[in-house]
DSSP file (Angstrom, degrees, kcal/mol; ACC not computed):
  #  RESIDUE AA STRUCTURE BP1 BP2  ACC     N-H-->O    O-->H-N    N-H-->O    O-->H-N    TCO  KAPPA ALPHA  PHI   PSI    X-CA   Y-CA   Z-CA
    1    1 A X              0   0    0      0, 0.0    68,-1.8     0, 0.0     2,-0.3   0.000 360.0 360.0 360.0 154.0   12.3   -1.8   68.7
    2    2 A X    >   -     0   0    0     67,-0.5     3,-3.1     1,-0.3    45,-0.1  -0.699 360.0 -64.1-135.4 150.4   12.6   -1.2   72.3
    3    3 A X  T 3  S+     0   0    0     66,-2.5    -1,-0.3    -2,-0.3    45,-0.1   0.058 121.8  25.9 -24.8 139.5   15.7   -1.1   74.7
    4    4 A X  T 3  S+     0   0    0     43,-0.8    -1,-0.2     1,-0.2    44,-0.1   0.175  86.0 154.5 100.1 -24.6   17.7   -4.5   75.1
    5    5 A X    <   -     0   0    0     -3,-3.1    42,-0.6    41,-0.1    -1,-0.2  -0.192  49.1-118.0 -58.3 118.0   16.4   -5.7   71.5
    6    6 A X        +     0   0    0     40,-0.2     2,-0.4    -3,-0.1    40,-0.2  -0.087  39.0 179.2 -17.4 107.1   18.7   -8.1   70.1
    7    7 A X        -     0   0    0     38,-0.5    38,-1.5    14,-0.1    14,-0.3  -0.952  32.4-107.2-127.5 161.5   20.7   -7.0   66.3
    8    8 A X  E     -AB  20  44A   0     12,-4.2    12,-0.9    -2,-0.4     2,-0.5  -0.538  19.7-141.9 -63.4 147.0   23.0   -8.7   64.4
    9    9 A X  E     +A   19   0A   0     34,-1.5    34,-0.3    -2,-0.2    10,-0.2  -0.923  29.1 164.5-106.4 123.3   26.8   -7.5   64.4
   10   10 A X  E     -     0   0A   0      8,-0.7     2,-0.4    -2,-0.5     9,-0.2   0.604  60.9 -34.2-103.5 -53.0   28.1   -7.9   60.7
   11   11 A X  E     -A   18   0A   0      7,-0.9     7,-1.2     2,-0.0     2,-0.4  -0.962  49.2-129.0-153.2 159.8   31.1   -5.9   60.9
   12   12 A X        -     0   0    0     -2,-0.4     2,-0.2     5,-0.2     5,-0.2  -0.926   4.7-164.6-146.8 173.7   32.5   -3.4   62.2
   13   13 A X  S    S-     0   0    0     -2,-0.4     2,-0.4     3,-0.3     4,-0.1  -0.759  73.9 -53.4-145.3  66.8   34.7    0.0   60.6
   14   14 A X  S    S-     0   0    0     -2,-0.2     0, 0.0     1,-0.2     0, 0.0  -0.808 126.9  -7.4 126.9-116.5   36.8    1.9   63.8
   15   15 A X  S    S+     0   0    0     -2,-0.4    16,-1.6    43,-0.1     2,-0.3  -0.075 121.3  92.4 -97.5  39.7   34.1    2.7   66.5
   16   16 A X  E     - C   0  30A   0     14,-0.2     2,-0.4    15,-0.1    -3,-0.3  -0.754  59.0-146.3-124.7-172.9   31.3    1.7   64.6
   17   17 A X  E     - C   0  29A   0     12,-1.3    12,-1.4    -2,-0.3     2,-0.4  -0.921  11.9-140.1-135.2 131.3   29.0   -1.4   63.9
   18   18 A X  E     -AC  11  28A   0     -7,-1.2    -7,-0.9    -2,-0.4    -8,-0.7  -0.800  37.9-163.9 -69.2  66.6   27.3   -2.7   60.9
   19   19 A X  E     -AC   9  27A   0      8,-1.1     8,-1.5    -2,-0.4     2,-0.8  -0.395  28.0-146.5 -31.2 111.8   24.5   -3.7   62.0
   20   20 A X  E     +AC   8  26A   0    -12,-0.9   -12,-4.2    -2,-0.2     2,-0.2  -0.775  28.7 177.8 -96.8 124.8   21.5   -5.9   61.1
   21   21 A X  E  >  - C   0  25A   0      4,-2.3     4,-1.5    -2,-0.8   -14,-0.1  -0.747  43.9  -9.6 -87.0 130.4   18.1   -5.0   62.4
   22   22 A X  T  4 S-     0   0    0     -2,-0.2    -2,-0.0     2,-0.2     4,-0.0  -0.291 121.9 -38.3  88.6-130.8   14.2   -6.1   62.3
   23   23 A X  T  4 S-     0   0    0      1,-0.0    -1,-0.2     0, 0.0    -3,-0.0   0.929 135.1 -15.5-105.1 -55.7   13.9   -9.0   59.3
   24   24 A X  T  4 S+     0   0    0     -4,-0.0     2,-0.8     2,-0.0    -2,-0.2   0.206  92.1 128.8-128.6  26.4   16.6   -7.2   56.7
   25   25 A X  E  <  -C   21   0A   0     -4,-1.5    -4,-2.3     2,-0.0     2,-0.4  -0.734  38.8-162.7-100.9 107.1   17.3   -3.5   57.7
   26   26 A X  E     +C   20   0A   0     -2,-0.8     2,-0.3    -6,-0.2    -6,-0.2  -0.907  19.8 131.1-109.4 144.1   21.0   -2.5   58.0
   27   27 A X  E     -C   19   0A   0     -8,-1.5    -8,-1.1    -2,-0.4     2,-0.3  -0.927  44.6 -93.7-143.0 177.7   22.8    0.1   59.4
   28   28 A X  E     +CD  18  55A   0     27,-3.1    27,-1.2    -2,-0.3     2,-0.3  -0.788  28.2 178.4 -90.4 146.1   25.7    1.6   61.6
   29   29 A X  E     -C   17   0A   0    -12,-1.4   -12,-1.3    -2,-0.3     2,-0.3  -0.754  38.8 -96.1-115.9 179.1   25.5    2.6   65.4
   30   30 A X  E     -C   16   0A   0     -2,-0.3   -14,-0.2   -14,-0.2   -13,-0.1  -0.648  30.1-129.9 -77.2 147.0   28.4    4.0   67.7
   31   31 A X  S >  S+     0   0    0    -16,-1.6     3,-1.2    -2,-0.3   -15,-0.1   0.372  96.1  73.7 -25.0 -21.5   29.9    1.5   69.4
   32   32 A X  T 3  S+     0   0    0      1,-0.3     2,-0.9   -17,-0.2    -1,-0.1   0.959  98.3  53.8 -98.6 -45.3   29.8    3.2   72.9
   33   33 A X  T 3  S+     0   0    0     15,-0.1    15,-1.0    14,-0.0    16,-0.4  -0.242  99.6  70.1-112.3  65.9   26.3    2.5   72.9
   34   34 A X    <   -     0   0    0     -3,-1.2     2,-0.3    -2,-0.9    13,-0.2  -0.942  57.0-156.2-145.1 152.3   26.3   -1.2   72.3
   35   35 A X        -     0   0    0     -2,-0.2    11,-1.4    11,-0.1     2,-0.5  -0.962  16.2-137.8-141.7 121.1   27.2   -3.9   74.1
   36   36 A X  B     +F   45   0B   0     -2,-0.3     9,-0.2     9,-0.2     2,-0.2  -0.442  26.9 168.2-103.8 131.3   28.3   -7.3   72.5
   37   37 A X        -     0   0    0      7,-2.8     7,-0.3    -2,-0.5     2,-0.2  -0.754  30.8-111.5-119.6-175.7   27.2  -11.0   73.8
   38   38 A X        +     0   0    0      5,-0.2     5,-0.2    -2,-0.2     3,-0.1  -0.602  31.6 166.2  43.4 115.6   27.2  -14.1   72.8
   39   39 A X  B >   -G   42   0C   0      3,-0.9     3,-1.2     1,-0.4     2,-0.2  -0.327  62.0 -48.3-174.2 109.5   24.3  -16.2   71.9
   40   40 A X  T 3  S-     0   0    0      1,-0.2    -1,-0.4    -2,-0.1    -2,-0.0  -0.510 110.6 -41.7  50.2-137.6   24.3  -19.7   70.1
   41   41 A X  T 3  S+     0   0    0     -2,-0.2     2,-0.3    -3,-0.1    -1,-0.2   0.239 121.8  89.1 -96.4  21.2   26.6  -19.2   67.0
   42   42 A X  B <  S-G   39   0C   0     -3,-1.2    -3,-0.9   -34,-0.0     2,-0.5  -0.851  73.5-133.9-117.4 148.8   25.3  -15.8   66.1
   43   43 A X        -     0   0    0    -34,-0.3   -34,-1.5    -2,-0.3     2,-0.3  -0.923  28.7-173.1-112.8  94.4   26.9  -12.5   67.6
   44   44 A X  B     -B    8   0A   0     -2,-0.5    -7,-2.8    -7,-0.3     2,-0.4  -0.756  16.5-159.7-113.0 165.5   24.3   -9.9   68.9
   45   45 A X  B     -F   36   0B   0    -38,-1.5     2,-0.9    -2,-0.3   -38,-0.5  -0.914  11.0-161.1-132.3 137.1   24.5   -6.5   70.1
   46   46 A X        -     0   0    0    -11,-1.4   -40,-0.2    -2,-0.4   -11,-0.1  -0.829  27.8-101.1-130.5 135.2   21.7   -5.0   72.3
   47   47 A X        -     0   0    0     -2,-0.9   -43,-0.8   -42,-0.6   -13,-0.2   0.005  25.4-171.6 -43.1 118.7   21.2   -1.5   72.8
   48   48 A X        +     0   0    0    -15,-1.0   -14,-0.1   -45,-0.1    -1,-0.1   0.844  64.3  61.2 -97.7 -31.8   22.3    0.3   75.8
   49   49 A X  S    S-     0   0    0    -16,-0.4     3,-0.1     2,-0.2     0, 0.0  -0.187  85.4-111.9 -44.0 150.1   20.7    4.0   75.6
   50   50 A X  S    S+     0   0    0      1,-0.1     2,-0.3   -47,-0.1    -1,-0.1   0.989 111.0  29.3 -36.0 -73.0   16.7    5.0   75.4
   51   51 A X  S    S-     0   0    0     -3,-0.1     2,-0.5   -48,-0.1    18,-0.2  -0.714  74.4-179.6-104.7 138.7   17.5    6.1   71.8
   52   52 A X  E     - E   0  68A   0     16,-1.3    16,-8.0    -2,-0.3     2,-0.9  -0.962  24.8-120.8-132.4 106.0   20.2    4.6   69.3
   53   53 A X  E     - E   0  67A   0     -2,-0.5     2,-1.7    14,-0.2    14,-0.2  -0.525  10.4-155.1  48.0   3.3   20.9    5.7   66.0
   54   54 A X  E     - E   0  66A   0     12,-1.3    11,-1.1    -2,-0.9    12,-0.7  -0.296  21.9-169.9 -65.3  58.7   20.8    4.0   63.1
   55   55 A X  E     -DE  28  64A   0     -2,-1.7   -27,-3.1   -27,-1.2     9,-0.2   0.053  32.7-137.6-100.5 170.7   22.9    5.5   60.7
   56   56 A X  S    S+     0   0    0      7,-2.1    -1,-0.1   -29,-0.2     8,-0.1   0.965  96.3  34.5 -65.5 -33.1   23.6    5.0   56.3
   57   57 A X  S    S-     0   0    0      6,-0.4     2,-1.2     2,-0.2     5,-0.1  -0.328  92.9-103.2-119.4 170.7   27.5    5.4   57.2
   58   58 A X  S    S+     0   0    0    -42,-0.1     2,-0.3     3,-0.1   -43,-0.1  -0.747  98.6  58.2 -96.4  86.9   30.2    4.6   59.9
   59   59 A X  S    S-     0   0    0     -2,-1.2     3,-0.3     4,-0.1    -2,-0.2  -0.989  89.1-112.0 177.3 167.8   30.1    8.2   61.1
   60   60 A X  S    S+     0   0    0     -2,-0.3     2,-0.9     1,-0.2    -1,-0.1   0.630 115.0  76.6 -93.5 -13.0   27.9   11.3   62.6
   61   61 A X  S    S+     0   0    0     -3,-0.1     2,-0.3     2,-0.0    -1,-0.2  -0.254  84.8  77.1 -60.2  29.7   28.8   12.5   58.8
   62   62 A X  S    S-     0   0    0     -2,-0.9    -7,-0.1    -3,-0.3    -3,-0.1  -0.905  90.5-112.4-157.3 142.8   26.0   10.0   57.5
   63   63 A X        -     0   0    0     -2,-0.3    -7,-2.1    -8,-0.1     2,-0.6   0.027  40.6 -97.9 -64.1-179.7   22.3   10.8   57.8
   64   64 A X  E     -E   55   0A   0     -9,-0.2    -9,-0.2     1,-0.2   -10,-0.1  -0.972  30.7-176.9-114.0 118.0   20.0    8.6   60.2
   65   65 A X  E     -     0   0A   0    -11,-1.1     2,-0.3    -2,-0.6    -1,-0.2   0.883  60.0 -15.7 -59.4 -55.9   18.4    6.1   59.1
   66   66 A X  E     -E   54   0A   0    -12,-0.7   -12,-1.3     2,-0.0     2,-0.4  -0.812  52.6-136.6-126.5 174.3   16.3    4.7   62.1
   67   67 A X  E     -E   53   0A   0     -2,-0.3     2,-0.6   -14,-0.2   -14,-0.2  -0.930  12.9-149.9-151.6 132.4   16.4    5.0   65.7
   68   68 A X  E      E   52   0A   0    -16,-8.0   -16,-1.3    -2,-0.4   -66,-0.2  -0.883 360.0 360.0-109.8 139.5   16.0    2.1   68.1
   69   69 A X              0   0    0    -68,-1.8   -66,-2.5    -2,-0.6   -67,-0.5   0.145 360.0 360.0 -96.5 360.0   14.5    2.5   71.5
């Protein structure tokens, strides 16, 4: 996925996001490098960095699972 790409916000746990990705892939990102909009009745977050993150946990204590670009 490439800078700007659209994810779902499910929840989020301090400074982190639960995120939904691609067709079913979830994970957490940081907050600091997300930015949240508006769009219809769904809540998306698009990626503000080159590289983000993906991680199993709300933490840098949790492996990474993906990284979106």
């Amino acid at each position: 996925m490439k800078k700007g790409y659209p994810v779902t916000l499910l929840s989020q746990s301090g400074n982190w996001y639960k995120v939904q990705y691609g067709k079913s892939a979830v994970g957490y990102c940081a907050a600091d490098y997300i930015t949240p909009f508006k769009n219809s009745q769904t809540m998306y977050v698009a990626v503000n960095s080159g590289m983000l993150n993906v991680r199993r946990g709300a933490g840098t204590n949790y492996g990474v699972k993906d990284t979106l670009e």
